[in-house]
FIMI-980005 format. One line per 2 residues: their letters; for each residue x, z, y of N, C-alpha, C, O. Coordinates in Angstrom, 1 decimal. Layout:
A> X Z Y X Z Y X Z Y X Z Y ~ ...
END
This chain:
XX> -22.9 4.7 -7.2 -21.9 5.7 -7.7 -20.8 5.0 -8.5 -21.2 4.0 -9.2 ~ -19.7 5.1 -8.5 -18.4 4.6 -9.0 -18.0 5.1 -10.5 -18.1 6.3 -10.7
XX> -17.7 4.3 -11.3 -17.6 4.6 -12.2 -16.6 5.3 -12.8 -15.5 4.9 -12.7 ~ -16.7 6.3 -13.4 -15.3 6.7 -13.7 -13.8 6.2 -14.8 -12.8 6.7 -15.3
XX> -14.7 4.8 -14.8 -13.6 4.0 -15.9 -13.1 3.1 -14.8 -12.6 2.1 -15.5 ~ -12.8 2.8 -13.6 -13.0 2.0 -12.6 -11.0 2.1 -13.3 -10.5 2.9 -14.0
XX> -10.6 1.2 -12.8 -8.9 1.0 -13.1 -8.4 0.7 -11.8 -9.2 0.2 -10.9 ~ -7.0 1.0 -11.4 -6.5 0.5 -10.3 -7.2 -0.4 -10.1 -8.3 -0.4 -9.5
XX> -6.3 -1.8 -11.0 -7.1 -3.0 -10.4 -8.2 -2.6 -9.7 -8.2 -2.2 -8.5 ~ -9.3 -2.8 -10.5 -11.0 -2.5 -9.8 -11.0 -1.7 -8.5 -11.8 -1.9 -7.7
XX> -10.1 -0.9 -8.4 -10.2 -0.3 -7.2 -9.8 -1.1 -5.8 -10.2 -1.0 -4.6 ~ -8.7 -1.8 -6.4 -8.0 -3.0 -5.4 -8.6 -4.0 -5.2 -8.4 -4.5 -4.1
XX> -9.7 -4.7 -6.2 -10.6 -5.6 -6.2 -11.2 -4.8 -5.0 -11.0 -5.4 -3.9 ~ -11.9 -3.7 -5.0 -13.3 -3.1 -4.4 -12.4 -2.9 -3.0 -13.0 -3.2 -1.9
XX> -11.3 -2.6 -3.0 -11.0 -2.3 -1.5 -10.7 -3.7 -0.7 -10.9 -4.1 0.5 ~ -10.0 -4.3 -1.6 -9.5 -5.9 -0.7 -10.3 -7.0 -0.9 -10.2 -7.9 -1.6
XX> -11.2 -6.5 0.1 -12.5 -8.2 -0.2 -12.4 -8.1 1.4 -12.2 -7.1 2.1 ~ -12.8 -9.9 1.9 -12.8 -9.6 3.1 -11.6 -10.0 3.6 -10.8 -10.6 2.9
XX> -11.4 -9.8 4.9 -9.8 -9.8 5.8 -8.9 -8.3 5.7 -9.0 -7.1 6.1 ~ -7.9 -9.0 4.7 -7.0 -8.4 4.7 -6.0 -8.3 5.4 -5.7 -9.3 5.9
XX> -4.9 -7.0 5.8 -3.7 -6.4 6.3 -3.0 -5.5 4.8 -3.5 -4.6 4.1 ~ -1.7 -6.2 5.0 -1.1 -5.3 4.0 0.4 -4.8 4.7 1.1 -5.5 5.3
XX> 0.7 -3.2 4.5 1.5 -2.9 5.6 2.1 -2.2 4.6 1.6 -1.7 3.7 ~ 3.7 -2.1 4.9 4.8 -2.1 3.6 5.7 -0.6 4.1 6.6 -1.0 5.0
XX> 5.8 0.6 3.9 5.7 1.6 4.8 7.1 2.0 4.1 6.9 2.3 2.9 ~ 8.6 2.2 4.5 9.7 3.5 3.5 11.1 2.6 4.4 11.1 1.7 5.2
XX> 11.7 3.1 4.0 13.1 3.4 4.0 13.6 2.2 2.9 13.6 2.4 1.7 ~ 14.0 1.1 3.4 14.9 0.4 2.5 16.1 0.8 2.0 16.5 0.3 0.9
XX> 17.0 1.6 2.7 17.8 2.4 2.3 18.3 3.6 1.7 19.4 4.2 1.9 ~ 16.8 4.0 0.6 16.4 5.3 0.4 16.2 5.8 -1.3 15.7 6.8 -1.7
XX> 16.8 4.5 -2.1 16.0 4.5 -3.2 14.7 3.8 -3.5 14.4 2.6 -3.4 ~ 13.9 5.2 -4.0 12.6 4.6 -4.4 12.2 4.3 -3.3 11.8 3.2 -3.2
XX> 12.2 5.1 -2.1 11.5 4.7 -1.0 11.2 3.4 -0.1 10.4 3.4 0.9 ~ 12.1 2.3 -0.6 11.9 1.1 -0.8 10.5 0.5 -1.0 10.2 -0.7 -0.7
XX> 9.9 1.3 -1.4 8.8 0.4 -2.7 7.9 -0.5 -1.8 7.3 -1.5 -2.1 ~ 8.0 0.4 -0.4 6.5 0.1 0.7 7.2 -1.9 1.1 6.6 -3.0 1.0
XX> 8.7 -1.5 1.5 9.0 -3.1 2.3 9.1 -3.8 1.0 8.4 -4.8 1.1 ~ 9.7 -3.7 -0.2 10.3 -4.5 -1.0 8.6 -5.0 -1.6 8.5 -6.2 -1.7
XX> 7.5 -4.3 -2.1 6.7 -5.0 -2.2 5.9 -5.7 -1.5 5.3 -6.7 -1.9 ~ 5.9 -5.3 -0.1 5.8 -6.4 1.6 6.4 -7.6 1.2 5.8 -8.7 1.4
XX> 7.6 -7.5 0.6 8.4 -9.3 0.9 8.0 -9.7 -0.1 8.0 -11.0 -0.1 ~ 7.6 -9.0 -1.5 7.2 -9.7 -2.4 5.6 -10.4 -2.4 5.1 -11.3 -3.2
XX> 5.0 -9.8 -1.6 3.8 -10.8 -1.0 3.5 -11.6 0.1 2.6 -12.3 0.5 ~ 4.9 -11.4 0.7 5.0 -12.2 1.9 4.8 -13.6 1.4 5.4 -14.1 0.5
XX> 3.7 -14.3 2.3 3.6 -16.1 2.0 2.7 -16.0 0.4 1.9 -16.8 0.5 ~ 2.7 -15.7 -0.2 2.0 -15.7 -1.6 0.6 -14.8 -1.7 0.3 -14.2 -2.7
XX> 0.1 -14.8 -0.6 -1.0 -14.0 -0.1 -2.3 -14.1 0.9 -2.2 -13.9 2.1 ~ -3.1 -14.2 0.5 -3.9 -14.2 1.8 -4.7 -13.3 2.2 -5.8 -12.9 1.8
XX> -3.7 -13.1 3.5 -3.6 -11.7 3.8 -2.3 -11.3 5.1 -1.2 -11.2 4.7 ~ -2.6 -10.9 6.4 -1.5 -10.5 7.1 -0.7 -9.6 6.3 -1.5 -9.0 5.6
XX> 0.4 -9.3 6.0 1.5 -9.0 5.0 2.7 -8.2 6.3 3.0 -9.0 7.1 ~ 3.1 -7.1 6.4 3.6 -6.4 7.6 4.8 -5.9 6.9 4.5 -5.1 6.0
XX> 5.8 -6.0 7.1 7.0 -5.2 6.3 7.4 -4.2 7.4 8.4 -4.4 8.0 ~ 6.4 -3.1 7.7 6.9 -2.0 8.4 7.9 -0.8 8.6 8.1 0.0 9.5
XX> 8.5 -1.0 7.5 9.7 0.1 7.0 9.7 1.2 7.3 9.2 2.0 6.5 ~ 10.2 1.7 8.4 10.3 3.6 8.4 10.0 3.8 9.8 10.6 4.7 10.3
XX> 9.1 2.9 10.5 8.8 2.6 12.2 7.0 1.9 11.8 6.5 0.9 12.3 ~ 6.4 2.7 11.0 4.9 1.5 10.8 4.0 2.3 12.0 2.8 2.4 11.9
XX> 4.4 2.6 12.6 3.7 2.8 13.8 3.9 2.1 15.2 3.2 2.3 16.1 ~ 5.1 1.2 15.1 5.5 0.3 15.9 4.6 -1.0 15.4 4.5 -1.9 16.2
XX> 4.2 -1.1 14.5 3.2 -2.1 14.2 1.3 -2.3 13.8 0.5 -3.1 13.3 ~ 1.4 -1.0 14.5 -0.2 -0.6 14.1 -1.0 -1.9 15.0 -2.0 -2.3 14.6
XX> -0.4 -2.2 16.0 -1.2 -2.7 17.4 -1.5 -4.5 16.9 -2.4 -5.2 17.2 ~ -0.4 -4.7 16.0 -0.5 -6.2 15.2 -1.7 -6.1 14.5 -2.7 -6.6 15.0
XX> -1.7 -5.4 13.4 -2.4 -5.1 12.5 -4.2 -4.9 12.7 -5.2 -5.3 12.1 ~ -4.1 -4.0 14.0 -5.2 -4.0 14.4 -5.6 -4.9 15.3 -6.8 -4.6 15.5
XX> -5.2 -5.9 16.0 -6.0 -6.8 16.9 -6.2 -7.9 15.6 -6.6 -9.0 15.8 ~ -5.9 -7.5 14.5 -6.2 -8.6 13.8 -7.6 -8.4 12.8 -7.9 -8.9 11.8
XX> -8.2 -7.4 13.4 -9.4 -7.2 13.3 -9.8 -7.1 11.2 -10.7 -7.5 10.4 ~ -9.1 -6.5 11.0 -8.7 -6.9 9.1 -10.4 -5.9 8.7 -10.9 -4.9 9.4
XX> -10.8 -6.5 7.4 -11.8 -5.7 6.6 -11.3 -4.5 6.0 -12.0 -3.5 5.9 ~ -10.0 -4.5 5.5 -9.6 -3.6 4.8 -7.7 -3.9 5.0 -7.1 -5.0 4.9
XX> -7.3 -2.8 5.2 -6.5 -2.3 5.2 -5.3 -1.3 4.3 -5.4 0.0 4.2 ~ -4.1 -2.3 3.6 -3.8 -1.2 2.4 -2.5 -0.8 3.0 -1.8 -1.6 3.5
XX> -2.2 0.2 2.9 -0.2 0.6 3.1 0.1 0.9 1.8 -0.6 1.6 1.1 ~ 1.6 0.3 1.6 2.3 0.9 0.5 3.5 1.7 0.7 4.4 1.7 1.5
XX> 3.2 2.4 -0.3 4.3 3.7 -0.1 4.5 4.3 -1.1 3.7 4.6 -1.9 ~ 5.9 4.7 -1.1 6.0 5.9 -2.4 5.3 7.6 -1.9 5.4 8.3 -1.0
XX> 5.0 7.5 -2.7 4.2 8.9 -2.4 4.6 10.1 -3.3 5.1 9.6 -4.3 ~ 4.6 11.5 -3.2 4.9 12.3 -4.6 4.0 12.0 -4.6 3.5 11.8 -3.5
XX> 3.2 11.8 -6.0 2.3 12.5 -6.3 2.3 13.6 -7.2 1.2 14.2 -7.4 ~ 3.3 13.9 -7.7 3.2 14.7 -8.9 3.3 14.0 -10.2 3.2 14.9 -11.1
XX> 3.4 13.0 -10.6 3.3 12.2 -11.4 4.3 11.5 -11.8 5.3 11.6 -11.2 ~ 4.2 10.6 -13.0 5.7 10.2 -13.7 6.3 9.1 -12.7 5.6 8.5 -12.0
XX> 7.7 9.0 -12.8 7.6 8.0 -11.8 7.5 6.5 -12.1 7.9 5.8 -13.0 ~ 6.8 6.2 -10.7 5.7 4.4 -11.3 5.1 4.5 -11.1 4.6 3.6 -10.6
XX> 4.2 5.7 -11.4 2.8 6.1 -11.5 2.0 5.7 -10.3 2.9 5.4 -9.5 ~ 1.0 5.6 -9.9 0.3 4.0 -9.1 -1.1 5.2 -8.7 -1.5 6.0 -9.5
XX> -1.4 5.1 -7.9 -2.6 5.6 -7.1 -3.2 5.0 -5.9 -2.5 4.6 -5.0 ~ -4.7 4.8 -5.7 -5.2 4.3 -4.4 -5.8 5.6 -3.8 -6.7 6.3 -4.3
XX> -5.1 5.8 -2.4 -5.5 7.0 -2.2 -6.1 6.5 -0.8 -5.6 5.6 -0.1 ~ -7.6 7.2 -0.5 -8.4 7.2 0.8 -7.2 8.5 1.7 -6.3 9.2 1.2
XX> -7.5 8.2 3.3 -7.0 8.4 4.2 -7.4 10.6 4.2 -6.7 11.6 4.4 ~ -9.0 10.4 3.9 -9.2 11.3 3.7 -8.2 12.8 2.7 -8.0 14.0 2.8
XX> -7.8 12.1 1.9 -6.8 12.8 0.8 -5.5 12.6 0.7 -4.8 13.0 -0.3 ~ -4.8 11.5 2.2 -3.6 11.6 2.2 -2.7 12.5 2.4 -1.6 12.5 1.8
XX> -3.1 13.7 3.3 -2.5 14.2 3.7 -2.7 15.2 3.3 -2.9 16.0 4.2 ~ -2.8 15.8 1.9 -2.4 16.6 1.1 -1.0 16.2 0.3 -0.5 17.0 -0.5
XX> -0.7 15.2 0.5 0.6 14.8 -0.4 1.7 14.7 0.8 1.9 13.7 1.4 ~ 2.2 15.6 0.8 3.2 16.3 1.9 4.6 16.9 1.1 4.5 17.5 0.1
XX> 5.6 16.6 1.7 5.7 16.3 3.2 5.9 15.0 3.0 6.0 14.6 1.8 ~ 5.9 14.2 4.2 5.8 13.1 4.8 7.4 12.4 4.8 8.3 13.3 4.8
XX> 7.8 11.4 4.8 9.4 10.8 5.1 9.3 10.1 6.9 10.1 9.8 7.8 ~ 7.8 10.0 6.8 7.5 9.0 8.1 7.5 9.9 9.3 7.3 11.1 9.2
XX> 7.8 9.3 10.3 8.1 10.3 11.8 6.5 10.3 12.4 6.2 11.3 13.1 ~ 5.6 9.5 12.2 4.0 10.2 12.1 3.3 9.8 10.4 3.6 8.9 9.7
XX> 2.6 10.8 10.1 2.2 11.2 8.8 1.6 9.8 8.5 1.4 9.2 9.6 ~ 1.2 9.0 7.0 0.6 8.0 6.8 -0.8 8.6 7.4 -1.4 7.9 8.1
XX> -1.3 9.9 7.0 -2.6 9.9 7.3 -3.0 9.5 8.9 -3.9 8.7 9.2 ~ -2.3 10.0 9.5 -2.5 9.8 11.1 -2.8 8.0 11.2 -3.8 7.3 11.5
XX> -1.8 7.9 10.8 -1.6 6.0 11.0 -2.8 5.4 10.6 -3.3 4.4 11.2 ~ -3.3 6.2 9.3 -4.6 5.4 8.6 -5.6 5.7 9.2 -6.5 4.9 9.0
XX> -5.7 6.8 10.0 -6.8 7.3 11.0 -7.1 6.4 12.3 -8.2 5.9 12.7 ~ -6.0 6.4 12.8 -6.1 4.7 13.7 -6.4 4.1 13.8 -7.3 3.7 14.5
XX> -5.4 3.2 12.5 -6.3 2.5 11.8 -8.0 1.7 12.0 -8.7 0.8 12.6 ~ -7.8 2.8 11.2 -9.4 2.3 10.7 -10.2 2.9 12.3 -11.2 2.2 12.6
XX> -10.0 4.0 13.0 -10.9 3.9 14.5 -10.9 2.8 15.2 -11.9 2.2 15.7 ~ -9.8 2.4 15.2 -9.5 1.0 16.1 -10.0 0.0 15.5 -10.6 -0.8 16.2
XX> -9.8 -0.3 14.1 -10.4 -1.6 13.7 -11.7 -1.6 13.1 -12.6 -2.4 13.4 ~ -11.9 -0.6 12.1 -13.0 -0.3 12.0 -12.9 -0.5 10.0 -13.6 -0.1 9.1
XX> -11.9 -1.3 10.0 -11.6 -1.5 8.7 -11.3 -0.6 7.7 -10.8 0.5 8.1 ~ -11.5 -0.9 6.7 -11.1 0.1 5.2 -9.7 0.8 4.9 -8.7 0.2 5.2
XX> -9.7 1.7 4.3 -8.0 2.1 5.0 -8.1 3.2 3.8 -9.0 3.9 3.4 ~ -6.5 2.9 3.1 -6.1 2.9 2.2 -4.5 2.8 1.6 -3.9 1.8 1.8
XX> -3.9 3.8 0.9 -2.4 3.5 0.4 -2.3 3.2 -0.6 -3.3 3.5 -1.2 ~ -1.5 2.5 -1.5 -1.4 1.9 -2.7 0.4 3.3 -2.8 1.6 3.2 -2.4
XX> 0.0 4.1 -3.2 1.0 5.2 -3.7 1.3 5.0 -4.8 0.5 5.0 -5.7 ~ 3.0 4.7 -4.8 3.8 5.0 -6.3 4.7 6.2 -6.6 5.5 6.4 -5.7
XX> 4.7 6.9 -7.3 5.5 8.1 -7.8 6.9 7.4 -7.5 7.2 6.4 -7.9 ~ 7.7 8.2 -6.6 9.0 7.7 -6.5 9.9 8.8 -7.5 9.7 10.1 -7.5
XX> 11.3 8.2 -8.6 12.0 9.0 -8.9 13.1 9.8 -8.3 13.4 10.9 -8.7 ~ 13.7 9.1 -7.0 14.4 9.3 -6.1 14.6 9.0 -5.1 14.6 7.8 -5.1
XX> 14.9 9.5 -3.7 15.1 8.8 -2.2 16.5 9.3 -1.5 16.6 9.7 -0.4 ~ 17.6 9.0 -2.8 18.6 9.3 -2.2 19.3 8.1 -1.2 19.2 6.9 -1.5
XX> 20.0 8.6 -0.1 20.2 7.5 1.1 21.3 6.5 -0.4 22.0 7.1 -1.2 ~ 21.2 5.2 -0.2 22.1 4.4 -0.4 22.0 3.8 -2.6 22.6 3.1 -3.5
XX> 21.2 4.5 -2.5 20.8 4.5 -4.2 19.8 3.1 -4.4 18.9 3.1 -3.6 ~ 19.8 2.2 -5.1 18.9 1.3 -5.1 18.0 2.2 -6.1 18.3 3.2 -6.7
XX> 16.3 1.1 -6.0 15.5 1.8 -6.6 15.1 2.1 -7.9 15.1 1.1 -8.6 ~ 14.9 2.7 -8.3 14.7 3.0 -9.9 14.1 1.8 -11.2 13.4 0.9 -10.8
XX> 14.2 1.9 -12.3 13.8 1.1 -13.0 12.6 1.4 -13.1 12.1 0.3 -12.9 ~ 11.8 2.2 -13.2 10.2 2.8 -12.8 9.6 2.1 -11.4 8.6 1.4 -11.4
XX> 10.2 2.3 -10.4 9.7 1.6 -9.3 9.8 0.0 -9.4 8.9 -0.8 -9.4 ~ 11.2 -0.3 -9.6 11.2 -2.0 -9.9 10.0 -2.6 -10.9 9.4 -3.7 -10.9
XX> 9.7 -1.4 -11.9 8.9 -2.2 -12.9 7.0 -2.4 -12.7 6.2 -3.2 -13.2 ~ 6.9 -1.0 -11.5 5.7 -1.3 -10.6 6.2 -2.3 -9.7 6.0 -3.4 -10.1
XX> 6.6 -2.4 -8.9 7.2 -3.4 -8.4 6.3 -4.6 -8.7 5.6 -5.1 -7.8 ~ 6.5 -5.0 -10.2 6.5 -5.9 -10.6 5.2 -6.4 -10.4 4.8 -7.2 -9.7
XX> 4.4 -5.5 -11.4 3.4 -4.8 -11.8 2.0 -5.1 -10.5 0.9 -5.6 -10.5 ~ 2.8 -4.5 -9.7 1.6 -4.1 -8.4 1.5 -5.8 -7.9 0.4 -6.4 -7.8
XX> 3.0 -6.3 -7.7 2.9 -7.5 -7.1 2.2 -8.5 -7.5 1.5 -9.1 -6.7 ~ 2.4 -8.8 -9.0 1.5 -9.4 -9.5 -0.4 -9.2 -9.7 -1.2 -10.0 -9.9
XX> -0.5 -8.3 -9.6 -1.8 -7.6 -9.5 -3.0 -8.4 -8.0 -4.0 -9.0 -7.8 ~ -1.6 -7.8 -6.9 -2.1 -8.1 -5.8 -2.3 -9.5 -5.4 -3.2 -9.7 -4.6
XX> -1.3 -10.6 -5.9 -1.1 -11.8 -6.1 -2.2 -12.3 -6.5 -2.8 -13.0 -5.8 ~ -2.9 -12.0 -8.0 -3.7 -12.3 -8.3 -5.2 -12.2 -7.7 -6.1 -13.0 -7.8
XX> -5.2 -11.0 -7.0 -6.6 -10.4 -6.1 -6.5 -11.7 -5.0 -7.2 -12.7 -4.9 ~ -5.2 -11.4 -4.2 -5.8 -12.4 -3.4 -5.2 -13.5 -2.6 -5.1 -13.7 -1.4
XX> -4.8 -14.4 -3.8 -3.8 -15.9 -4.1 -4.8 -16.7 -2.9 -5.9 -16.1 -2.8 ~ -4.8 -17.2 -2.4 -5.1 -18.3 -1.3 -6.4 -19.0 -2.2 -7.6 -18.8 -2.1
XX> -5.8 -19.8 -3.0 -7.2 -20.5 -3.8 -8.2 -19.6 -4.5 -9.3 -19.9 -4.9 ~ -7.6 -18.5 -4.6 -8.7 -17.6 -5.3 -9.7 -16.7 -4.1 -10.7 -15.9 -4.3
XX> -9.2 -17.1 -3.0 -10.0 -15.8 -2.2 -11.3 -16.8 -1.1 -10.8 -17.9 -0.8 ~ -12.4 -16.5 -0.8 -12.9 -17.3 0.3 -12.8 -17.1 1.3 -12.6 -16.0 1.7
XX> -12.7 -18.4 2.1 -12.3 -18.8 3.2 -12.9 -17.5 4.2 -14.0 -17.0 3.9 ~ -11.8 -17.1 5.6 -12.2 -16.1 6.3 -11.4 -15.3 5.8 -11.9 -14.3 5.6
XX> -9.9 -15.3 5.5 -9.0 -14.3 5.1 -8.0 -14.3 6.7 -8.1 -15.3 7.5 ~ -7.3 -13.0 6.9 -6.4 -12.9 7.3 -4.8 -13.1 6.5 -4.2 -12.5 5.7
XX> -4.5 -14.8 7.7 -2.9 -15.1 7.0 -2.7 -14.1 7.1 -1.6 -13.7 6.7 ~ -11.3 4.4 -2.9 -12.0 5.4 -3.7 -11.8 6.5 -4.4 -11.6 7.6 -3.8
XX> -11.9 6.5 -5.3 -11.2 7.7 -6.3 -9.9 7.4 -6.6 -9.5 6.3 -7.0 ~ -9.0 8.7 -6.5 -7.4 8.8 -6.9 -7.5 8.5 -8.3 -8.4 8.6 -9.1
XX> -6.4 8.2 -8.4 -6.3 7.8 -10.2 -5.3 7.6 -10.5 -5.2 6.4 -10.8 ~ -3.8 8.3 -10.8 -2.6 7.5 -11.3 -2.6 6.4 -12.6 -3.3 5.8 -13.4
XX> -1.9 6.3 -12.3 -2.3 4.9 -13.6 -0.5 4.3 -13.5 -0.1 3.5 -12.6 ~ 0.3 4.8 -14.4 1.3 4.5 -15.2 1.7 2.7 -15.4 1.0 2.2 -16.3
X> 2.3 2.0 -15.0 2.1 0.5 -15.4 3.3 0.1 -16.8 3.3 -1.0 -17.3
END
């Protein structure tokens, strides 16, 4: 049973063990909606871990992702959740798709359903509260500062020397960074 003191991190620990895919999901030209590619390039090469900067087409890349046979599987995305914005959630596939509507032309939930039939792996969004997704607006100081936040986090989980060899090159919880 999972604890209920469990923290992002811990949750990111518990989902990314294993062969990882990290899949970077929005609108770079949207605002916050950025959050999914802009934190993609910020783990791009500093990772181990296939790293996908999918943008607002991540369904044109499911087929990568999945011949790559990954243990776990995270997408990032801004998500409402209802929450301040920044605010940071790991959400199961099962509970994605109550957080509607969608920006993507198929739902994240769908995608995560795939996913994980096809590969068999752990599947999962790394959701930040977006403040705005106006076309042409860069992203918020709340998102830049998860941004930061998340990148370093994930960096640290799973840095090349820190992870064992066999990498690929739970409960919701906002959590504020």
């Amino acid at each position: 049973m999972k604890s209920l003191a469990l923290t992002l991190r811990d949750e990111l620990a518990e989902l990314l063990s294993g062969a990882v895919a990290i899949v970077g999901v929005g609108n770079p030209c949207r605002g916050d909606d950025a959050l999914g590619p802009l934190l993609a390039e910020r783990l791009a090469g500093r990772v181990d871990a296939l790293v996908v900067n999918a943008e607002d087409i991540p369904e044109s890349h499911l087929y990568r992702v999945i011949v790559a046979r990954p243990d776990a599987v995270l997408f990032l995305d801004a998500v409402d959740l209802g929450a301040a914005p920044g605010a940071a959630a790991l959400l199961h596939a099962q509970s994605v798709s109550s957080y509607l509507p969608s920006t993507h032309r198929m739902p994240l939930s769908m995608l995560m359903d795939i996913v994980r039939r096809e590969s068999g792996a752990r599947v999962a969004v790394l959701a930040v509260q977006p403040r705005h997704a106006e076309l042409g607006r860069p992203p918020s100081a709340e998102i830049e500062m998860s941004l930061a936040c998340l990148a370093e986090t994930i960096v640290e989980l799973l840095a090349p020397a820190r992870r064992p060899a066999g990498g690929v090159a739970g409960a919701e919880r906002a959590a504020t960074w």
